[in-house]
Biopython code that builds the backbone (N, CA, C, O; Angstrom):
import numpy as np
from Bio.PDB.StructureBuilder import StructureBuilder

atoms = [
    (1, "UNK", "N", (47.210, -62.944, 178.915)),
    (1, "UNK", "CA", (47.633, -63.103, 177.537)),
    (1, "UNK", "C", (49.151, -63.144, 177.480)),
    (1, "UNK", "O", (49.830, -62.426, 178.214)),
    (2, "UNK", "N", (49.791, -64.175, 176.410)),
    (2, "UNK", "CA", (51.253, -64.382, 176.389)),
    (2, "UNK", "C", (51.509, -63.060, 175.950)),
    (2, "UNK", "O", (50.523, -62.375, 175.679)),
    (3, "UNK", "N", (52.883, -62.456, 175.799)),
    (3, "UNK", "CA", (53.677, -61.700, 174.831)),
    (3, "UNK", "C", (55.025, -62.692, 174.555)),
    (3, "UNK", "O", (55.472, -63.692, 175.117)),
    (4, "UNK", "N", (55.391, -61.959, 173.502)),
    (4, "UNK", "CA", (56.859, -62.298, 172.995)),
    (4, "UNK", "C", (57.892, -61.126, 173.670)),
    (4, "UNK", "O", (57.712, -59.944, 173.963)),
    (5, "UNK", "N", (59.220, -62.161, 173.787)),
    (5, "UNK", "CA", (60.514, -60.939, 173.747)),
    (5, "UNK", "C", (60.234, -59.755, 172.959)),
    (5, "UNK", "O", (59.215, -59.379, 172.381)),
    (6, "UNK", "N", (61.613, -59.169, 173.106)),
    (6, "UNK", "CA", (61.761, -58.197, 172.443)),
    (6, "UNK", "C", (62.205, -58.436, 170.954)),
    (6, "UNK", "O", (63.164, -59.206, 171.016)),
    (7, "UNK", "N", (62.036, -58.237, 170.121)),
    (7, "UNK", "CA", (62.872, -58.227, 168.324)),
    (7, "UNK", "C", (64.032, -57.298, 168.646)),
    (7, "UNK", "O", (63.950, -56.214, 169.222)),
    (8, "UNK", "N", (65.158, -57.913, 168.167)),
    (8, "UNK", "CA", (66.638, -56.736, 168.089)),
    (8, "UNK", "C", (67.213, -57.834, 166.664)),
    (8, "UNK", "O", (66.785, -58.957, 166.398)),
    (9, "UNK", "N", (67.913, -57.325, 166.191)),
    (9, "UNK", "CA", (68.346, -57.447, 164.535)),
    (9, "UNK", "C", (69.574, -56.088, 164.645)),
    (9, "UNK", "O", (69.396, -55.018, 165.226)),
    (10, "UNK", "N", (70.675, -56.477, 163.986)),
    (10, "UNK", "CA", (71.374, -55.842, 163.294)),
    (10, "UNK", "C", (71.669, -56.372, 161.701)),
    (10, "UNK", "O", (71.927, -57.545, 161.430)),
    (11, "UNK", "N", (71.610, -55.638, 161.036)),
    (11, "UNK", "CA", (71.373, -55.666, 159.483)),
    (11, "UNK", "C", (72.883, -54.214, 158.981)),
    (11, "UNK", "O", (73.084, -53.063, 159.368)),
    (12, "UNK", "N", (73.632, -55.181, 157.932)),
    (12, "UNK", "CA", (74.420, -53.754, 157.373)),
    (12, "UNK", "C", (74.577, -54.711, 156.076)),
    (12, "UNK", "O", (74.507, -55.920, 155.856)),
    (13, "UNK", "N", (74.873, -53.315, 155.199)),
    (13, "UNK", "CA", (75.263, -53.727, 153.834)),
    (13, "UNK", "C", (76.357, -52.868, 152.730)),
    (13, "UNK", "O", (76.002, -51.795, 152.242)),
    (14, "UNK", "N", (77.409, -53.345, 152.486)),
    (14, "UNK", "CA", (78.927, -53.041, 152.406)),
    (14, "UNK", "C", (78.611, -52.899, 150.756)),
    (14, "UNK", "O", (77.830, -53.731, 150.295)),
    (15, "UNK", "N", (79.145, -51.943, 149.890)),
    (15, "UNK", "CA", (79.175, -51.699, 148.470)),
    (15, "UNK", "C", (80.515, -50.831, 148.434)),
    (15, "UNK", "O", (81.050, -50.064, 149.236)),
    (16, "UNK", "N", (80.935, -51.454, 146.686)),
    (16, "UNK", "CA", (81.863, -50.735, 146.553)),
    (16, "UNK", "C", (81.769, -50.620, 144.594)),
    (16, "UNK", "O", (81.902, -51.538, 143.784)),
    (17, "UNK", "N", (81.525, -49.302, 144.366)),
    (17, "UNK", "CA", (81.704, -49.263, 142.673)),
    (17, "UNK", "C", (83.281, -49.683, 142.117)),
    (17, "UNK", "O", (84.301, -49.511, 142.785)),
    (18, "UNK", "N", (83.241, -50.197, 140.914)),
    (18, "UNK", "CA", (84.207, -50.454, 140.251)),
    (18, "UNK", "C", (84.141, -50.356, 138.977)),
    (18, "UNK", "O", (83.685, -51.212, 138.218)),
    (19, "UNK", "N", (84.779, -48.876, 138.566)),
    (19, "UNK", "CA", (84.639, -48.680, 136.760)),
    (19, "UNK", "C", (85.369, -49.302, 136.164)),
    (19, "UNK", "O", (86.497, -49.582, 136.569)),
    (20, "UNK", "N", (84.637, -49.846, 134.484)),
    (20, "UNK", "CA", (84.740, -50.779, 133.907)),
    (20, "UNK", "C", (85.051, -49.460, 132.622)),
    (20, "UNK", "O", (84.392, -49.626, 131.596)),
    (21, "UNK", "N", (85.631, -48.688, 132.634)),
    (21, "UNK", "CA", (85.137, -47.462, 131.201)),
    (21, "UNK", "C", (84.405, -46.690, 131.801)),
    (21, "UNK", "O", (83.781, -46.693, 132.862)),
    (22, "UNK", "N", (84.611, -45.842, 130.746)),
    (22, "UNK", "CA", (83.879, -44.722, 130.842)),
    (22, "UNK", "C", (82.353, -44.591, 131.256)),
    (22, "UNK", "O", (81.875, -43.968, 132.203)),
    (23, "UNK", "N", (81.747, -45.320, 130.323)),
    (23, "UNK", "CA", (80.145, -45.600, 130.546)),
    (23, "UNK", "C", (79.570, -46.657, 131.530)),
    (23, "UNK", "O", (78.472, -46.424, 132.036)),
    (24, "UNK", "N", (80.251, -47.834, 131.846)),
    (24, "UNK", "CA", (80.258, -48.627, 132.893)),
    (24, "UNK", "C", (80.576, -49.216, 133.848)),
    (24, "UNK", "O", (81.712, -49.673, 133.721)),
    (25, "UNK", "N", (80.012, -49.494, 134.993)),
    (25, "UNK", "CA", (80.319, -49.373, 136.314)),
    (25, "UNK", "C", (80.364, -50.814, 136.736)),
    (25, "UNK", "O", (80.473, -51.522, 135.735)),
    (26, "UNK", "N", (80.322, -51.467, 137.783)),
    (26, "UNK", "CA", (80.193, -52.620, 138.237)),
    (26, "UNK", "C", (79.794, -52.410, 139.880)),
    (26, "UNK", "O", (80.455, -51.623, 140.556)),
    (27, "UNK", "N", (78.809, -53.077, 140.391)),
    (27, "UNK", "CA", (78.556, -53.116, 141.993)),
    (27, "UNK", "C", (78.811, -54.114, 142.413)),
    (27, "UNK", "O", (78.464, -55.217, 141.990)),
    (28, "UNK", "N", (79.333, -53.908, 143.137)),
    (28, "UNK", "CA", (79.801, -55.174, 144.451)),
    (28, "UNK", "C", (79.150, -54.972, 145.272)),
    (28, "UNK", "O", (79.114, -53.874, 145.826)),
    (29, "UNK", "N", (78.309, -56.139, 145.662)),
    (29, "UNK", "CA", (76.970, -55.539, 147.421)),
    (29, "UNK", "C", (77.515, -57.006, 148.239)),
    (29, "UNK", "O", (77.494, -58.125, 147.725)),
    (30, "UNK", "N", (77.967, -56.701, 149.544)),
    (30, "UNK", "CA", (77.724, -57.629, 150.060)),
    (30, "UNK", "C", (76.771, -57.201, 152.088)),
    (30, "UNK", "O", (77.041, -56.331, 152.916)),
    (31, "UNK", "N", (75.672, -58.355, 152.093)),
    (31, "UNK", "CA", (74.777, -57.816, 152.952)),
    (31, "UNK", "C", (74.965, -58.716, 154.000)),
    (31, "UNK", "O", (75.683, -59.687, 153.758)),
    (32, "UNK", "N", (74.551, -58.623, 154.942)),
    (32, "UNK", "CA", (74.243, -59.750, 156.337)),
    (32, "UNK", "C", (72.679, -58.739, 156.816)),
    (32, "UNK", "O", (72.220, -57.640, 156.506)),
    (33, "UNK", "N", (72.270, -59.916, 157.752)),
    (33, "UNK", "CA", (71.014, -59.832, 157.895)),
    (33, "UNK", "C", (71.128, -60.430, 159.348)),
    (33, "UNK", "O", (72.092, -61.181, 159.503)),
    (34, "UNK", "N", (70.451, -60.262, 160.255)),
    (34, "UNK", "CA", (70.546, -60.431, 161.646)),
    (34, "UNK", "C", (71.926, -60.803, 162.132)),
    (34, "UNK", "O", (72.044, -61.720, 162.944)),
    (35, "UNK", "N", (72.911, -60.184, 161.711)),
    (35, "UNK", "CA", (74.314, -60.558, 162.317)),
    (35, "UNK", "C", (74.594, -61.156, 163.739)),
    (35, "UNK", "O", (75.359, -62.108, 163.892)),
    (36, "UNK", "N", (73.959, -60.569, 164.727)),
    (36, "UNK", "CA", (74.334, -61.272, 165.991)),
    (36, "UNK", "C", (73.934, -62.479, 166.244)),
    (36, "UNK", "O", (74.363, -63.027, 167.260)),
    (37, "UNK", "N", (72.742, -63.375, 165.110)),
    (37, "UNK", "CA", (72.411, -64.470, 165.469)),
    (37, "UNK", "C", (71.536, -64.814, 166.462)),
    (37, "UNK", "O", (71.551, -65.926, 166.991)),
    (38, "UNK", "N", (70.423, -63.535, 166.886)),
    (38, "UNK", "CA", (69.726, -63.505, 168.132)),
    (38, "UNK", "C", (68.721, -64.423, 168.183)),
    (38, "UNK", "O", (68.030, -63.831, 167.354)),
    (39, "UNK", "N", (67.949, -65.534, 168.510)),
    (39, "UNK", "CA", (66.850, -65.881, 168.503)),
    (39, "UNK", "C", (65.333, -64.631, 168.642)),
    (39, "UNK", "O", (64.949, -64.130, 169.699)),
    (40, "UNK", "N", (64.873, -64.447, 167.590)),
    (40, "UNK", "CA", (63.385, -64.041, 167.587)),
    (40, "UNK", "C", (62.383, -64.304, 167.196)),
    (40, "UNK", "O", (62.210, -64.610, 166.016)),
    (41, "UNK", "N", (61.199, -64.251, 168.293)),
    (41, "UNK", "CA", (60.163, -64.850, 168.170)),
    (41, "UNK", "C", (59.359, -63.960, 167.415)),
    (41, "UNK", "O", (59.305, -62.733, 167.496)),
    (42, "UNK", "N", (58.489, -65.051, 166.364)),
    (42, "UNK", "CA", (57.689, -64.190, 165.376)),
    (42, "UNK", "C", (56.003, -64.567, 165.956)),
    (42, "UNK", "O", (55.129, -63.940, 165.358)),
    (43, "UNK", "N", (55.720, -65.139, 166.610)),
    (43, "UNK", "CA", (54.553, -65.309, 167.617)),
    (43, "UNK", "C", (54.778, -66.340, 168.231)),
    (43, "UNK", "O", (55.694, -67.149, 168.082)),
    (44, "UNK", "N", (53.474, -66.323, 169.325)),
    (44, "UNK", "CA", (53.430, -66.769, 170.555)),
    (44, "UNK", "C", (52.223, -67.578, 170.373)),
    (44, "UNK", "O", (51.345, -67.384, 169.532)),
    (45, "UNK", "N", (52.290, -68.753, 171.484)),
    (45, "UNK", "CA", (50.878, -69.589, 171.657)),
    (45, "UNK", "C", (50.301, -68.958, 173.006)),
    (45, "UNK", "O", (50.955, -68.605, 173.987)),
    (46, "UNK", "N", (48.975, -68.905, 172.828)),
    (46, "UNK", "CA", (47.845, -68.150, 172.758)),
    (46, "UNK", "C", (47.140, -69.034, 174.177)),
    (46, "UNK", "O", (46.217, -68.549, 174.832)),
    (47, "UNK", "N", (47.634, -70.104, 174.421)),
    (47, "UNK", "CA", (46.653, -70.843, 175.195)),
    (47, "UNK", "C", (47.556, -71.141, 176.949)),
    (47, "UNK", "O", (48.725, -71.486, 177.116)),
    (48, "UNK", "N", (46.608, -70.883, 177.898)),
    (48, "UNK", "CA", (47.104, -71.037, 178.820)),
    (48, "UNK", "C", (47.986, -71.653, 179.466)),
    (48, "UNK", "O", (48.797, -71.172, 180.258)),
    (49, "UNK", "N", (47.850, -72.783, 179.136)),
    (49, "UNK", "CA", (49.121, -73.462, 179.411)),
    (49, "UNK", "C", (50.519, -73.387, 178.921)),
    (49, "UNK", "O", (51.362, -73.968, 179.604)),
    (50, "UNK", "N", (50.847, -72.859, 178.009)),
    (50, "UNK", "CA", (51.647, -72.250, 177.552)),
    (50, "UNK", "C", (52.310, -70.777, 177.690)),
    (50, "UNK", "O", (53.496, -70.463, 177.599)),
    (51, "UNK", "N", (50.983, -69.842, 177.978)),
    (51, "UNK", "CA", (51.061, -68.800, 178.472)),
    (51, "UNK", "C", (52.366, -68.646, 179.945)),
    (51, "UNK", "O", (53.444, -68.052, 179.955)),
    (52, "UNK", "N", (51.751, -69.366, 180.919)),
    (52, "UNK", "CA", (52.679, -69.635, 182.196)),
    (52, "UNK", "C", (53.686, -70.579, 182.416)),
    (52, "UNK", "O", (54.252, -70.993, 183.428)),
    (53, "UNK", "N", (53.781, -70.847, 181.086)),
    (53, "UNK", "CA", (55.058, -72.438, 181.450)),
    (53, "UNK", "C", (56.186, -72.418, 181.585)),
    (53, "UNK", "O", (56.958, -73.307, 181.944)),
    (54, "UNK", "N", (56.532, -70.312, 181.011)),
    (54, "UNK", "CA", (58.033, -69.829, 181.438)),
    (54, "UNK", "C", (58.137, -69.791, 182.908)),
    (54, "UNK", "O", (58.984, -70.508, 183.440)),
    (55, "UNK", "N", (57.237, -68.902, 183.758)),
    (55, "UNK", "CA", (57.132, -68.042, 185.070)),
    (55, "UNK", "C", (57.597, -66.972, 184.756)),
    (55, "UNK", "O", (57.954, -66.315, 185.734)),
    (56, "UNK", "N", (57.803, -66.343, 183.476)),
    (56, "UNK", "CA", (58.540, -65.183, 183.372)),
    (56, "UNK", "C", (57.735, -64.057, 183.220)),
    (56, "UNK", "O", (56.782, -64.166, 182.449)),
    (57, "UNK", "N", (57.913, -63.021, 183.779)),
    (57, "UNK", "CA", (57.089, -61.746, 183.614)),
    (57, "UNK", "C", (57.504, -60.650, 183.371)),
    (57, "UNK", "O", (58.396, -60.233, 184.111)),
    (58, "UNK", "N", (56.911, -59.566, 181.991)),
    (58, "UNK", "CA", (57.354, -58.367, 181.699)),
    (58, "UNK", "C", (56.937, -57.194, 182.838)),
    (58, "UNK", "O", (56.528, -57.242, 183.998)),
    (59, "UNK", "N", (57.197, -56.329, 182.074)),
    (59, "UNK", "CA", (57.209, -54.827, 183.379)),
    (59, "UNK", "C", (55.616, -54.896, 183.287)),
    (59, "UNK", "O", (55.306, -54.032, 184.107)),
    (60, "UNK", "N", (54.678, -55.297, 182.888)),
    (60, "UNK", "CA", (53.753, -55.089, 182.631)),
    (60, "UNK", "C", (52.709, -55.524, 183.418)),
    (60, "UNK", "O", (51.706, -54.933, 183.818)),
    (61, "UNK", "N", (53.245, -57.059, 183.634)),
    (61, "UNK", "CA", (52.371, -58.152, 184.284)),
    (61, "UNK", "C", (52.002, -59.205, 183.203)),
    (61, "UNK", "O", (51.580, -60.326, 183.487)),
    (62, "UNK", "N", (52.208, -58.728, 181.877)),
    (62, "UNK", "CA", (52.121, -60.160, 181.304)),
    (62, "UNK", "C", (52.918, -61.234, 181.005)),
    (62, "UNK", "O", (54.046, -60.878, 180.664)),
    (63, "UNK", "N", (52.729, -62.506, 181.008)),
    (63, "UNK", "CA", (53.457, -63.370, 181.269)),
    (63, "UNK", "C", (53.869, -63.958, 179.443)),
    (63, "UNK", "O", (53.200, -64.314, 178.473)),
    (64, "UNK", "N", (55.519, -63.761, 179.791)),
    (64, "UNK", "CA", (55.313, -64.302, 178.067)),
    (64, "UNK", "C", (55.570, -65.623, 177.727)),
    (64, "UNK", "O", (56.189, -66.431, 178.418)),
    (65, "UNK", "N", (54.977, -65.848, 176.432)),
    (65, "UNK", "CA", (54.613, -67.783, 176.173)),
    (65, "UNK", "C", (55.674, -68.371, 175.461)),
    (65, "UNK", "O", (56.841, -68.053, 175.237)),
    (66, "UNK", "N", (54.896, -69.381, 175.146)),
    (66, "UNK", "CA", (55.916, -70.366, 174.003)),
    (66, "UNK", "C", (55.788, -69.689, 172.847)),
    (66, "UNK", "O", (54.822, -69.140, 172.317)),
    (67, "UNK", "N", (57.007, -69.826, 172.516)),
    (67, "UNK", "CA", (57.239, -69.311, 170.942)),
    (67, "UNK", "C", (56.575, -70.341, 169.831)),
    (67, "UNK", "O", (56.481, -71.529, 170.138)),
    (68, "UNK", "N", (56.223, -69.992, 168.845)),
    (68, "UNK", "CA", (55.417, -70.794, 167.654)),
    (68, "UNK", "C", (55.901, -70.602, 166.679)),
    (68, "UNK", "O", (55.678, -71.405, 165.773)),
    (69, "UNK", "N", (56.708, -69.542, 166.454)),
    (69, "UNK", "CA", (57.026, -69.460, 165.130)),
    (69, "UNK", "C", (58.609, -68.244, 165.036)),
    (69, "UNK", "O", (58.705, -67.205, 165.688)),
    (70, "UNK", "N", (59.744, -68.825, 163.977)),
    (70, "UNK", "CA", (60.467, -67.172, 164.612)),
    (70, "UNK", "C", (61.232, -66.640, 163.098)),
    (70, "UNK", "O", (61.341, -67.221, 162.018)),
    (71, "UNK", "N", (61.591, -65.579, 163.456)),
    (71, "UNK", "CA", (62.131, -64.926, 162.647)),
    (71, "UNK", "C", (63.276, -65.650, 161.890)),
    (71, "UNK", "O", (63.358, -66.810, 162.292)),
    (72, "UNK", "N", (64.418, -65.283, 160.687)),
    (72, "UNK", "CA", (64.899, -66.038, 160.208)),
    (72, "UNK", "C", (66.706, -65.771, 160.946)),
    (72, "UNK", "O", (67.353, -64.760, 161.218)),
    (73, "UNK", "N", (66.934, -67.000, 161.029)),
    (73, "UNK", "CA", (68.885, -66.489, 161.530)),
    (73, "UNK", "C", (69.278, -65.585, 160.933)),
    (73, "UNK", "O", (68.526, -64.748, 160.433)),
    (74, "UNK", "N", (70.716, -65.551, 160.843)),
    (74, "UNK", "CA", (71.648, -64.744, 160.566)),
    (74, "UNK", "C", (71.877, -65.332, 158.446)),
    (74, "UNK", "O", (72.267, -66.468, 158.175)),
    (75, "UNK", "N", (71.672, -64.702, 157.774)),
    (75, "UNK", "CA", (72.185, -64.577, 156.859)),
    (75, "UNK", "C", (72.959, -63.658, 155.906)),
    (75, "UNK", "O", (72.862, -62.433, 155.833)),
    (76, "UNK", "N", (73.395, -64.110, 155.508)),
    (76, "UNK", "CA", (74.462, -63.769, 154.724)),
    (76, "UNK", "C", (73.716, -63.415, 152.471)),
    (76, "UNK", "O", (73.133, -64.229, 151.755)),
    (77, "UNK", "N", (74.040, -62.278, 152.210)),
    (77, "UNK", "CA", (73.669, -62.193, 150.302)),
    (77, "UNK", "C", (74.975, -61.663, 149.659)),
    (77, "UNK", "O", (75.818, -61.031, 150.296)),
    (78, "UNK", "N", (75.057, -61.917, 148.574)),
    (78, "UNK", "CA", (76.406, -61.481, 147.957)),
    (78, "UNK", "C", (76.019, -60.679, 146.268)),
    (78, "UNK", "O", (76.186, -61.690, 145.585)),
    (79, "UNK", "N", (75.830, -60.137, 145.764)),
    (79, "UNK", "CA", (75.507, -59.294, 144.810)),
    (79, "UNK", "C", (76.775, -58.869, 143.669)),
    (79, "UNK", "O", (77.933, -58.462, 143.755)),
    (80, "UNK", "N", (75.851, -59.210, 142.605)),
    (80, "UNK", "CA", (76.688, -58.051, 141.580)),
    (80, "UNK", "C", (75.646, -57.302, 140.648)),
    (80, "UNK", "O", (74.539, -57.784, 140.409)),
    (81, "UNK", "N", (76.067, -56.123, 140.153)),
    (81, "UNK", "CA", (75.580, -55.248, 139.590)),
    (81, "UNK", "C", (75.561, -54.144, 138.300)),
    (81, "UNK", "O", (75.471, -52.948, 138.575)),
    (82, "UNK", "N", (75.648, -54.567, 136.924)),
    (82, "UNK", "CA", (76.058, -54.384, 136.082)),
    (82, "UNK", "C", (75.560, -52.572, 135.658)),
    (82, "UNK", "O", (74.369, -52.354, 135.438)),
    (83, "UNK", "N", (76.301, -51.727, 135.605)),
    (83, "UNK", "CA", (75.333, -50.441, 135.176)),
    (83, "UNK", "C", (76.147, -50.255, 133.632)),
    (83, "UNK", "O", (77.313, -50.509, 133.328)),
    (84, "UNK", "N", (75.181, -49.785, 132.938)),
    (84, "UNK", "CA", (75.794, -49.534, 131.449)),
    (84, "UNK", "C", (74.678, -48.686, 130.648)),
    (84, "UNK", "O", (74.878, -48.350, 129.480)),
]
sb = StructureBuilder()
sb.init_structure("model")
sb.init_model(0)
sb.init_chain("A")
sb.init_seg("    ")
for serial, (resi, resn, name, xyz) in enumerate(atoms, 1):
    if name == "N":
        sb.init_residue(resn, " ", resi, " ")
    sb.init_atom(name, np.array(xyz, "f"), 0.0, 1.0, " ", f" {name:<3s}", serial, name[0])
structure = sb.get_structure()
């Protein structure tokens, strides 16, 4: 049976309040989402030939496959946040 790599992701998210008055605030969010830009696989094909078409093998003995599907790049969100 194939496996996939490993998943690694770094994710951070930067805020800073800014009073507007007494009673209201303002948020500033800004986020990133897989920052390093890693390729990850979100599954694997299932069928033999694919299974062995790397030659690559985990500590395990299983051999991992073609990727089918993957996680999303590196993005970037930018936020605001009204409190009152």
């Amino acid at each position: 049976m194939g496996i996939t790599h490993r998943f690694t992701s770094l994710d951070m998210r930067l805020s800073r309040v800014v009073r507007l008055g007494e009673r209201v605030r303002l948020d500033i969010i800004a986020e990133g989402f897989n920052l390093l830009d890693r390729f990850n696989e979100g599954s694997a094909s299932p069928f033999i030939d694919d299974v062995n078409g790397f030659k690559q093998r985990a500590g395990n003995g299983h051999y991992f496959s073609r990727p089918t599907a993957a996680f999303d790049p590196r993005q970037f969100q930018l936020g605001l946040k009204l409190n009152f």
